[in-house]
C-alpha positions in Angstrom: -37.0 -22.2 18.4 -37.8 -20.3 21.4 -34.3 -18.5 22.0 -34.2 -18.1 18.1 -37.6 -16.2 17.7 -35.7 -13.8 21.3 -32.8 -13.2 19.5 -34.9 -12.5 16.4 -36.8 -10.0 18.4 -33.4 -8.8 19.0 -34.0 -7.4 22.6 -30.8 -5.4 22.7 -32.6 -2.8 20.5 -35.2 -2.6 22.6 -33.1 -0.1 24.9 -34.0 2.3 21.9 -37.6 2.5 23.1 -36.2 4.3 27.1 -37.0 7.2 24.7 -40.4 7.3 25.8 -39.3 8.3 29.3 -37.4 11.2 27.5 -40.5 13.8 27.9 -41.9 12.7 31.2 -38.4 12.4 33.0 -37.7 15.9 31.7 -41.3 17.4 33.0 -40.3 15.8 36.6 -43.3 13.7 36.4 -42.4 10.1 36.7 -42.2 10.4 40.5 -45.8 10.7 40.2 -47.6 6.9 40.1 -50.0 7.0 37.2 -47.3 9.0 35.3 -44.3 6.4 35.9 -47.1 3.5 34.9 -48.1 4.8 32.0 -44.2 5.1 30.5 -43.6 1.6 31.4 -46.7 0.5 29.6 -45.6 2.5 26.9 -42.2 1.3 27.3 -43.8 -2.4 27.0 -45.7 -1.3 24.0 -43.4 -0.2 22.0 -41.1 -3.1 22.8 -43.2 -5.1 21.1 -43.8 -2.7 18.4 -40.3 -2.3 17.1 -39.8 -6.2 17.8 -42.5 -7.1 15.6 -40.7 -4.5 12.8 -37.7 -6.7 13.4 -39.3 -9.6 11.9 -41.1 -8.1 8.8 -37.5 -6.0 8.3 -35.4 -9.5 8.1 -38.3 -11.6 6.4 -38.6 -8.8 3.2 -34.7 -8.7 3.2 -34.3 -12.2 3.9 -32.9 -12.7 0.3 -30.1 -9.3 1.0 -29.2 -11.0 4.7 -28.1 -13.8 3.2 -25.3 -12.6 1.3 -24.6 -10.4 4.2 -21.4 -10.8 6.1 -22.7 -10.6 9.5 -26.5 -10.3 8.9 -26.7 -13.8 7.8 -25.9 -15.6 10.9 -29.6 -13.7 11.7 -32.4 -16.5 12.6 -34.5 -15.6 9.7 -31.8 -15.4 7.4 -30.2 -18.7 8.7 -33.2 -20.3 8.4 -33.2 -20.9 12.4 -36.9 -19.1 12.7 -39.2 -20.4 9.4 -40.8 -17.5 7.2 -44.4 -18.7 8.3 -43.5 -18.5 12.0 -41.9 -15.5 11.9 -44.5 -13.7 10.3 -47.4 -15.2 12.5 -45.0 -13.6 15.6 -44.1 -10.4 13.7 -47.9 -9.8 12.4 -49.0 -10.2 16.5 -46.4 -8.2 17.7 -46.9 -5.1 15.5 -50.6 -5.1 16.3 -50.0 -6.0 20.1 -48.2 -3.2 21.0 -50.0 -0.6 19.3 -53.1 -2.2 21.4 -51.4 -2.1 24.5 -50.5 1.7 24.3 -54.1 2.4 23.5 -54.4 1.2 27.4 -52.9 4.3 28.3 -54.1 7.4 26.4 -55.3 7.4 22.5 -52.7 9.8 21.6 -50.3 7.4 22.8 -51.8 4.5 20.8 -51.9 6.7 17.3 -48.0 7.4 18.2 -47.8 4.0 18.3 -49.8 3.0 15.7 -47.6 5.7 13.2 -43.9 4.2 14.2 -45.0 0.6 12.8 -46.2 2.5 9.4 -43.5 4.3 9.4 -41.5 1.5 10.0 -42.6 -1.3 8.2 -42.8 1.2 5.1 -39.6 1.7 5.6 -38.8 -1.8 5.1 -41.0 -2.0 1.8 -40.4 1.4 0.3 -38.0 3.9 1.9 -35.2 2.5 2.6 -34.4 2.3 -1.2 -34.5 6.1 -1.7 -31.1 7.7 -0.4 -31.5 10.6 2.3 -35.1 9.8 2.6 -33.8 6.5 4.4 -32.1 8.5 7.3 -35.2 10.7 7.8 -37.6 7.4 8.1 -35.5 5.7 10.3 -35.2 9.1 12.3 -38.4 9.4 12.8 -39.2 6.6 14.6 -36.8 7.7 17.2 -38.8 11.0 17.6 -42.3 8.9 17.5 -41.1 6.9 20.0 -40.7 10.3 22.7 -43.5 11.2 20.8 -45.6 8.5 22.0 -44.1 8.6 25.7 -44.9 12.3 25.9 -48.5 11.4 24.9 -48.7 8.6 27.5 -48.3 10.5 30.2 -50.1 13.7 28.8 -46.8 15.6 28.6 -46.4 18.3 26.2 -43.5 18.8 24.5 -41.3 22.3 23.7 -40.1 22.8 20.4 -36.2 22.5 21.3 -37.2 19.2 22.6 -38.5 18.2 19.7 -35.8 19.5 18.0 -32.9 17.9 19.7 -34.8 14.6 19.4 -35.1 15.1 15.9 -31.6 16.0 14.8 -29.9 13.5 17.5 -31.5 10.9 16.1 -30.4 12.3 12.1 -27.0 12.3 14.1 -27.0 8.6 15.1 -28.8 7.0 11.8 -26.6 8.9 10.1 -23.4 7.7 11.8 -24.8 4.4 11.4 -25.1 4.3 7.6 -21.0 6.3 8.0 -19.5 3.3 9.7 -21.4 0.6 7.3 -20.4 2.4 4.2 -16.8 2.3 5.8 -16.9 -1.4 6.7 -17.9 -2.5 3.4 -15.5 -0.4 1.7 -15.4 0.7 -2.3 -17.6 -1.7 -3.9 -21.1 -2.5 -4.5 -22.7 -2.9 -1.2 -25.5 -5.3 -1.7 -26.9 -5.3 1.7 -28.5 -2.2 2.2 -30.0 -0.7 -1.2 -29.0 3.3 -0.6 -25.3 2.2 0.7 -24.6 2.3 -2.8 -25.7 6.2 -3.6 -23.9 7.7 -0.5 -20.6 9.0 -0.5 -18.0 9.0 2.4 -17.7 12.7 2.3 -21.9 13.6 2.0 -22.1 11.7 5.1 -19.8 13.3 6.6 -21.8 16.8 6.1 -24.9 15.3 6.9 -23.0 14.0 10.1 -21.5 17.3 10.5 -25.0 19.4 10.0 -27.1 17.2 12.3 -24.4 17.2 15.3 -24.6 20.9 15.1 -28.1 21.6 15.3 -28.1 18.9 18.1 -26.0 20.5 20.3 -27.8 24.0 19.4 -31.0 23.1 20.1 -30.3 21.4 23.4 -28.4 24.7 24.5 -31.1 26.9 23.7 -33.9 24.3 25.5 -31.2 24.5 28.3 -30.4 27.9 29.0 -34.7 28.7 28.7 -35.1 26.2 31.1 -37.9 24.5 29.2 -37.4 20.8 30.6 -39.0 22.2 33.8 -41.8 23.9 32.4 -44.4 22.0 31.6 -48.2 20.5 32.8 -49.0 16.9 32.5 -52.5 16.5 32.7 -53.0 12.7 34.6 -56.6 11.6 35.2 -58.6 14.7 34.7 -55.9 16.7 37.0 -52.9 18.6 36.2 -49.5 18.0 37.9 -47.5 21.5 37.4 -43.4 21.0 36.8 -41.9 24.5 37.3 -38.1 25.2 36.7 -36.5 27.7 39.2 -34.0 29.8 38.6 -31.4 27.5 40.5 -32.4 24.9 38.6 -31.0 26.6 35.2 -27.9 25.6 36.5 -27.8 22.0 36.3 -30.1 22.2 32.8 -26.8 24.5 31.4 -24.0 22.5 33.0 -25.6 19.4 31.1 -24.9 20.5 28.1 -21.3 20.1 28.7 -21.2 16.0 29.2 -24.0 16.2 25.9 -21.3 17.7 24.1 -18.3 15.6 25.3 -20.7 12.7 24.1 -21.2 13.8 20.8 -17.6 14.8 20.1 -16.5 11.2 21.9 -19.2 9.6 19.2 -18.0 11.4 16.2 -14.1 10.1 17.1 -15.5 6.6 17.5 -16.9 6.9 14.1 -13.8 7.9 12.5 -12.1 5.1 14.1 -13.9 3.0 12.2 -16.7 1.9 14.4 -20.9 2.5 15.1 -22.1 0.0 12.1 -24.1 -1.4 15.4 -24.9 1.6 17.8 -25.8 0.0 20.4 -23.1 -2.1 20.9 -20.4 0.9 21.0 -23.3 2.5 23.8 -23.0 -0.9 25.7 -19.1 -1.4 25.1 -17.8 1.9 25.8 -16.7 3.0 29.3 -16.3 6.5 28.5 -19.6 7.1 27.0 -21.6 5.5 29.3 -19.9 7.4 32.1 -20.6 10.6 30.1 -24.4 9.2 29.9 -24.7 9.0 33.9 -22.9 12.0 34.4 -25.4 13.3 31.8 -28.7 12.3 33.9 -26.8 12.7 37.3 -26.7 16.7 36.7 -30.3 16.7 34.4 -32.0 14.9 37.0 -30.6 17.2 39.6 -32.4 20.1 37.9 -35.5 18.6 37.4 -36.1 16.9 40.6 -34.0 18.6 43.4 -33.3 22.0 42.7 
């Protein structure tokens, strides 16, 4: 029961939530104690957050997993976790990590508190109106920097916000792409908007949200705003201030970003990304794109 109700929590998405180091790490702030602290707990928090949407996603589409190719084999589904245990778990964990990310600011806690209504809405209402789906489930990317940001009193620029935003729209979107491609021409029956979306629509939406991705992160590059920015910690202010040299290494990222999303977009149209994080963990060449990625970012921000 035990390693059931893990894999139920299905801790392998839980590398989703490093998003909340997104707007500290970029402010230069989590070599600061109280800073670095406060993302973890966050981290922890909403851990348990999107775990405990885990179990209320697979208990309401318990009846859908089942007929499922793959999703069935899911403990809930299988019948390996019981519905009354899982909803016990799922019920503490939503309100758990919410509480624990109230330890380290409020804002962080209302972040918090907004990605398990948005999620577990999702679960009951949106994810059965097509393009209003991909939005839902892209938000809770963005709430999840969102909430990082706010626990460690980081503010965040507008292209930051931006590139969150439509990266996300990228990836959700890619993921519905490579499921409608899996399942092939008929009736889907596992995911309820499967069945409105079209190869080709995706492929714009895929198209428009890669785009304004990559444009956004060039323009918060080439202004420099990762490095400016004030994180107020404990009634004082720690000041993050790009230099000129460090414009270098903030532009020069944006050459393995793009090599990324072009190498994503191939993997796609190979037939592949139904399960994101697997093609992140499985892939050589994107994860050396990622280090290269934080290799030259993190130069920027914390040695030039």
């Amino acid at each position: 029961m035990i390693r059931a109700l893990i894999k139920e929590a299905r801790p392998k998405q839980w590398a989703k939530n490093v998003l909340v180091f997104a707007a500290p790490g970029a402010a230069g702030v989590l070599t600061h104690g109280k800073p670095l602290t406060r993302a973890v707990i966050a981290f922890v928090a909403f851990c348990m957050a999107s775990a405990g949407t885990y179990f209320w996603n697979d208990i309401l589409d318990v009846e859908a997993d089942r007929v499922h190719p793959k999703k069935r084999f899911r403990p809930i589904a299988s019948g390996a976790v019981p519905l009354n245990v899982a909803r016990v778990v799922g019920t503490v964990l939503l309100v758990g990590g919410p509480a624990l990310a109230f330890v380290t600011r409020w804002q962080a806690g209302v972040a918090c508190v907004v990605y398990v209504v948005v999620t577990t809405s999702y679960s009951k209402v949106w994810k059965h109106i097509a393009v209003v789906d991909l939005v839902a489930v892209a938000s809770g990317f963005v709430v999840r920097a969102v909430g990082g940001a706010a626990a460690t009193g980081v503010p965040m620029s507008s292209w930051f916000v931006l590139t969150t935003t439509f990266g996300s729209l990228f990836i959700v979107t890619g993921k519905r792409y490579a499921e409608l491609r899996e399942l092939g021409d008929g009736p889907s029956g596992a995911r309820a908007t499967l069945d409105d979306y079209s190869l080709g629509f995706l492929r714009i939406v895929l198209s428009i949200s890669c785009c304004a991705t990559l444009v956004s992160y060039c323009i918060w590059a080439f202004e420099g705003k990762a490095g400016h920015s004030v994180a107020a910690v404990g009634g004082s202010t720690i000041s993050t201030v790009a230099h000129s040299h460090s414009l270098l290494f903030y532009q020069l990222s944006i050459v393995p970003m793009l090599t990324a999303l072009l190498r994503y977009l191939l993997i796609l149209e190979q037939g592949h990304g139904a399960a994101p994080e697997e093609i992140f963990a499985a892939d050589r060449t994107l994860q050396i794109l990622g280090l290269v990625w934080v290799a030259v970012f993190a130069t920027g921000v914390y040695i030039s």
